[in-house]
N, C-alpha and C positions, 0 to 999 in steps of 0.2 A: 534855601534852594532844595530842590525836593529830586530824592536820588531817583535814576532812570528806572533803574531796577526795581526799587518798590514801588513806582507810580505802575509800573508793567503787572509787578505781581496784585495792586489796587483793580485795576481793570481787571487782572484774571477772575481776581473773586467778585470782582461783580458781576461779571458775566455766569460767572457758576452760580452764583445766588438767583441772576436773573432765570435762568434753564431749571435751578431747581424750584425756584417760584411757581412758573409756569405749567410744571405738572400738578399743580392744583387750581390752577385757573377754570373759574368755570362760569360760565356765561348764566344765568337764571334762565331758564324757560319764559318761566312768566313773564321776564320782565322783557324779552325776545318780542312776547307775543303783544305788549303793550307798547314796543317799540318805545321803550326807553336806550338810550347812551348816554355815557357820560366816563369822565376819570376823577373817581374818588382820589387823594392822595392820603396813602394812608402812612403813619410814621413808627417806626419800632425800633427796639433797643436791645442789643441782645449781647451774650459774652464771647471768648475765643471758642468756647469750646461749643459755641450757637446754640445756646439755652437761650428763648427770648425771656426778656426781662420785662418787657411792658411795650404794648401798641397800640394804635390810637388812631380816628380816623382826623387828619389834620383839616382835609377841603371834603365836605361832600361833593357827591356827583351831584346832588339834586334828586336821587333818585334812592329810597330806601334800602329795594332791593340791592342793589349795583353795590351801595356803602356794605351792606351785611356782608355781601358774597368776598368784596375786597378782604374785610378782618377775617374770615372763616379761612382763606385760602393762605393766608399767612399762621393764623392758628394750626390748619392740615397742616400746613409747612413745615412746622418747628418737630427736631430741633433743625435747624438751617446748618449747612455746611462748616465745617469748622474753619477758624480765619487762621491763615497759613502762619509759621512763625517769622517770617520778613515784616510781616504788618504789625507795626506796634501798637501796643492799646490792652488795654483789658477789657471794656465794654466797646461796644460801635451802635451807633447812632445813625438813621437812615430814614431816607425819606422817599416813597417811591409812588408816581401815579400807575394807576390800573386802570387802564383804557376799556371800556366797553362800547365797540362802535357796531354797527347793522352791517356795514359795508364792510 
């Protein structure tokens, strides 16, 4: 059974991960003007102290650009936030889609 308190403090830091992710999101031009969309899911592995250790695109978009710009913007990212010490673990493992939609 999974204590209240760290399932609360799980959500926090995702949501921090998610907010600091997203300052490096960034849409391609090009692939704007080619009117591509799609969500790569990209997958990465990283420590407490949020050194990534290895990532990887798990689903293409379908779309070259879109996949590049997913791993670059987790690359800009690093290192990622550190994982609070309620959360146990030495590595964490993560799987996140990156939306690239026109609308």
């Amino acid at each position: 059974m999974q204590n209240a308190g760290v399932k609360s403090e799980v959500d926090n830091y995702l949501s921090r991960l998610s907010r600091h992710l997203a300052r490096y999101y960034e849409y391609p031009r090009r692939a704007r003007r080619l009117g591509q969309e799609g969500t790569p899911v990209i997958v990465f592995e990283f420590q407490r102290d949020g050194s990534l250790i290895a990532h990887s695109l798990r689903t293409s978009s379908g779309h070259q650009l879109l996949d590049e710009s997913a791993l670059a913007m987790l690359e800009q990212a690093a290192p990622l936030p550190e994982v609070p010490d309620e959360i146990a673990g030495q590595k964490f493992r993560y799987a996140l889609p990156v939306r690239f939609s026109l609308r």
